[in-house]
LUMGUMAR-860694 format. One record per residue (C-alpha): residue number from 1; residue in three letters; x negated, y negated, z negated. Coordinates in pm, 1 decimal, decimal comma. Example, Ala and Ser with C-alpha at 12.3 -4.5 7.8 and 13.67 -1.06 7.14 Angstrom:
# LUMGUMAR-860694
{seq: 1&type: ALA&u: -1230,0&v: 450,0&w: -780,0}
{seq: 2&type: SER&u: -1367,0&v: 106,0&w: -714,0}
END
This chain:
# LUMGUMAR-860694
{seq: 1&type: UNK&u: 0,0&v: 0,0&w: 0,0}
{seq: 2&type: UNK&u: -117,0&v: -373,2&w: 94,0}
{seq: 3&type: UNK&u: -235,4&v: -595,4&w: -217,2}
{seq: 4&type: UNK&u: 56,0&v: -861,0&w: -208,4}
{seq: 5&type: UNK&u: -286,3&v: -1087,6&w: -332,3}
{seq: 6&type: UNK&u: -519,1&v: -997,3&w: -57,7}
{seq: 7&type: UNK&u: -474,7&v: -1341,7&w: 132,4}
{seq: 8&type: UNK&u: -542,5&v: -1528,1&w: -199,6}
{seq: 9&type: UNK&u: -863,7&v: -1373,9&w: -327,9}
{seq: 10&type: UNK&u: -1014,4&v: -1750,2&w: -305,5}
{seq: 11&type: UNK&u: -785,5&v: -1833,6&w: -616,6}
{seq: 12&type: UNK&u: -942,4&v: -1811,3&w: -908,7}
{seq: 13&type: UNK&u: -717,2&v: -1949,4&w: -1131,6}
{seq: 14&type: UNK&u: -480,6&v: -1701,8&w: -1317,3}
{seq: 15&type: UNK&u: -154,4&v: -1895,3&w: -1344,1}
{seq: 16&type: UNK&u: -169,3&v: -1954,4&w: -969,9}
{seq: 17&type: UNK&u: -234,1&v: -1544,8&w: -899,4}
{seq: 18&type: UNK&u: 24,0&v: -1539,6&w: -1110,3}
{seq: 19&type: UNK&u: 218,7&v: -1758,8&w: -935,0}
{seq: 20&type: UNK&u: 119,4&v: -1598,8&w: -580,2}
{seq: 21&type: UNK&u: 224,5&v: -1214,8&w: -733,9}
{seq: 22&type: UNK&u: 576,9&v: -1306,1&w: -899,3}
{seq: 23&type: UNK&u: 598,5&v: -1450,1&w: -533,7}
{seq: 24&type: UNK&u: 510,7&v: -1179,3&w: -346,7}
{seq: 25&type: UNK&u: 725,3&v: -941,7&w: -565,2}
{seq: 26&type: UNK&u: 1043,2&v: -1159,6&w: -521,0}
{seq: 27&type: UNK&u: 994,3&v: -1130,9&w: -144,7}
{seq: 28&type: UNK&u: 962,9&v: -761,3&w: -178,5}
{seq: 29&type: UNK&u: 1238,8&v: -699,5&w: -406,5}
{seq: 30&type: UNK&u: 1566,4&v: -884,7&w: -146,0}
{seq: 31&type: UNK&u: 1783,9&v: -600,2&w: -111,7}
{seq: 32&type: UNK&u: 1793,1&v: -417,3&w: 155,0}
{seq: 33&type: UNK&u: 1529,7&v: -621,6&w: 367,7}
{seq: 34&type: UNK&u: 1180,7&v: -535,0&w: 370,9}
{seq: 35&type: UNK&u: 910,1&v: -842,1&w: 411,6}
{seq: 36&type: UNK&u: 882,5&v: -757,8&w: 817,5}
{seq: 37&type: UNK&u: 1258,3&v: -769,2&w: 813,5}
{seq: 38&type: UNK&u: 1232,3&v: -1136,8&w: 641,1}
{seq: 39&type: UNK&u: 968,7&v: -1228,7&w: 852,4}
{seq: 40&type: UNK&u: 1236,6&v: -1135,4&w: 1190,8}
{seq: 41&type: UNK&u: 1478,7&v: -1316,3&w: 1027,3}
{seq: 42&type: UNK&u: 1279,2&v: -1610,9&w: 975,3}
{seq: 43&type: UNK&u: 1190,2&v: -1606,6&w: 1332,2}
{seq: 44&type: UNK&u: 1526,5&v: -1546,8&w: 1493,2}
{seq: 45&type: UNK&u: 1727,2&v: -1767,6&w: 1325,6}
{seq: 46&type: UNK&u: 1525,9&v: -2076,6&w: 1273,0}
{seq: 47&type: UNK&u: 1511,9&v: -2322,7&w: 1553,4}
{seq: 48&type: UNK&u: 1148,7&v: -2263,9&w: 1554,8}
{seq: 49&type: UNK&u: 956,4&v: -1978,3&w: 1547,7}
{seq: 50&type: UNK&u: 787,2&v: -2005,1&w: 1182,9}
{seq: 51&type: UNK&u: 513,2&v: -1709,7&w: 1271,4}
{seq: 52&type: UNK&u: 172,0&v: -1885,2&w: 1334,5}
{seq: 53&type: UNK&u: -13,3&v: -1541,1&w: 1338,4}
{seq: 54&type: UNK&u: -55,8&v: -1201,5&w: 1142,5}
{seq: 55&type: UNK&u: -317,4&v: -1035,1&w: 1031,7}
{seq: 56&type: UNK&u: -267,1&v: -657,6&w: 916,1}
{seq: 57&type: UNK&u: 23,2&v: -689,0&w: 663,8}
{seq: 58&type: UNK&u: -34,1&v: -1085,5&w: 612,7}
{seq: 59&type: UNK&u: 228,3&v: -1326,1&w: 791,0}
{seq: 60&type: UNK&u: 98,0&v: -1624,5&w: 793,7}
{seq: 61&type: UNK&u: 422,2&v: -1882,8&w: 888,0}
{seq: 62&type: UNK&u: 448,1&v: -2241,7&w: 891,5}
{seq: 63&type: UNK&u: 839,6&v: -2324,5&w: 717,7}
{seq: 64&type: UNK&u: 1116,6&v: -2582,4&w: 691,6}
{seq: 65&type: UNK&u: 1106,6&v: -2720,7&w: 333,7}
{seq: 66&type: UNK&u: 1448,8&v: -2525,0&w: 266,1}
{seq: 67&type: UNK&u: 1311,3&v: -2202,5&w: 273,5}
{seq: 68&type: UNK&u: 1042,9&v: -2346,1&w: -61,1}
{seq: 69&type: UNK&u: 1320,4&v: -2503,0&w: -224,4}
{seq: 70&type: UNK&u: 1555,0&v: -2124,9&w: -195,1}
{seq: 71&type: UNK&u: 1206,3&v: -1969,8&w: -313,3}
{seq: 72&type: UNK&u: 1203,1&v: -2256,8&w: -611,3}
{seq: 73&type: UNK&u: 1539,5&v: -2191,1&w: -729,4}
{seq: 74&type: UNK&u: 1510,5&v: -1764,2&w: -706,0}
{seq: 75&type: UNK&u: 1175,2&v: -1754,2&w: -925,2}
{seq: 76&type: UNK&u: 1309,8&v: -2064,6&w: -1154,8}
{seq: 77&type: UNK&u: 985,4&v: -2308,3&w: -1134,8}
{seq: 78&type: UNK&u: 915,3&v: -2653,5&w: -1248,0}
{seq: 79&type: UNK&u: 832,9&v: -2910,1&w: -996,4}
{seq: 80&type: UNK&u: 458,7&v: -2827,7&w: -1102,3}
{seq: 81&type: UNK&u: 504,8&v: -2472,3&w: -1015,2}
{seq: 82&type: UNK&u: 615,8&v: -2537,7&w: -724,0}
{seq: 83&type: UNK&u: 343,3&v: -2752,5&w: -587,2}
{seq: 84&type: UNK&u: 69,9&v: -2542,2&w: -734,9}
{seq: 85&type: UNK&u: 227,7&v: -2203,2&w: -523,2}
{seq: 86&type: UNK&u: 292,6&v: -2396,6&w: -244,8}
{seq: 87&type: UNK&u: -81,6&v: -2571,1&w: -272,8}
{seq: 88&type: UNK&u: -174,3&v: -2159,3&w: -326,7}
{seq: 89&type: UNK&u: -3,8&v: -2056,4&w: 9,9}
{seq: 90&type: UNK&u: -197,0&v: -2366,3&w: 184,9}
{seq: 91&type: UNK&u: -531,4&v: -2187,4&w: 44,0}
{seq: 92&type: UNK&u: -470,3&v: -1878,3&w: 166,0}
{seq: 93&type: UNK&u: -370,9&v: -1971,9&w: 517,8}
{seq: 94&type: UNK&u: -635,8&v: -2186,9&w: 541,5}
{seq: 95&type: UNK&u: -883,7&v: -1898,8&w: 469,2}
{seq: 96&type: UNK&u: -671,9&v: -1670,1&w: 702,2}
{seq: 97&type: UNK&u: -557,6&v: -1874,7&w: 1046,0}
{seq: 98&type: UNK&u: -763,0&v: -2251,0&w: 937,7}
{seq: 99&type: UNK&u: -562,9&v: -2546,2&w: 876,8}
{seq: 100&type: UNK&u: -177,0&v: -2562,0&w: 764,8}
{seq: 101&type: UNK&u: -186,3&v: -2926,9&w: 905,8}
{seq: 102&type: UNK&u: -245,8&v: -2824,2&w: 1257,0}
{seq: 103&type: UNK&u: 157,7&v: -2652,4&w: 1225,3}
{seq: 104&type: UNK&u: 462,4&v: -2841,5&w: 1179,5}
{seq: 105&type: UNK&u: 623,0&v: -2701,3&w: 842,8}
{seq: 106&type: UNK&u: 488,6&v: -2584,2&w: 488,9}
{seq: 107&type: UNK&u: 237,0&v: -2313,0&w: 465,6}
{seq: 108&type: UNK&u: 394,8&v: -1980,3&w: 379,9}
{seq: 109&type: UNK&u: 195,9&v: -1583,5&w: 344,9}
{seq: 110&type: UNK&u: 394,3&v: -1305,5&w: 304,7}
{seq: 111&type: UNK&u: 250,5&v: -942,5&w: 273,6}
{seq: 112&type: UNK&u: 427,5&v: -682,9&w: 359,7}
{seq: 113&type: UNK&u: 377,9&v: -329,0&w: 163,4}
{seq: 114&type: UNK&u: 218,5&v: -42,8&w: 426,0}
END
């Protein structure tokens, strides 16, 4: 099975790992939908394709603000939460496909399980 952390081994700071794995274990626990089937969802119904690339079981995506704010409200974070996972997710897509800035929309990795 895929670390859910593997695109954020540059954090080093636990509350943000932490941050990134309650994350990653929301995405994987929607019902009935595996991270892949998120990911198609994602790109069919959004008026723009989100996917900027993958990378084994990494999606890296570039997202409308409404998809951080339904994330915000399903794991229950402060406003500081919030910007430090999002600031997490621009780390690790950095590292993995360069720089978030270069896509219209908010940095976004999901890891799917193998």
């Amino acid at each position: 099975m895929a670390d859910p952390l593997d695109p954020f081994s540059g954090v080093e700071e636990e509350d943000a790992r932490d941050l990134a794995a309650r994350h990653q274990r929301l995405v994987r626990e929607f019902s009935d939908l595996s991270v892949a089937d998120v990911v198609y969802e994602y790109r069919t119904r959004f008026h723009r394709d989100p996917l900027v690339a993958r990378d084994g079981a990494a999606y890296y995506l570039s997202v409308r603000s409404h998809v951080w704010e339904d994330f915000a409200d399903r794991l229950e974070t402060s406003e500081a939460e919030l910007a430090r996972l999002k600031a997490v997710h621009a780390e690790a897509f950095r590292a993995g496909v360069g720089d978030p800035d270069d896509h219209e929309g908010e940095p976004l990795v999901l890891v799917e399980e193998d």
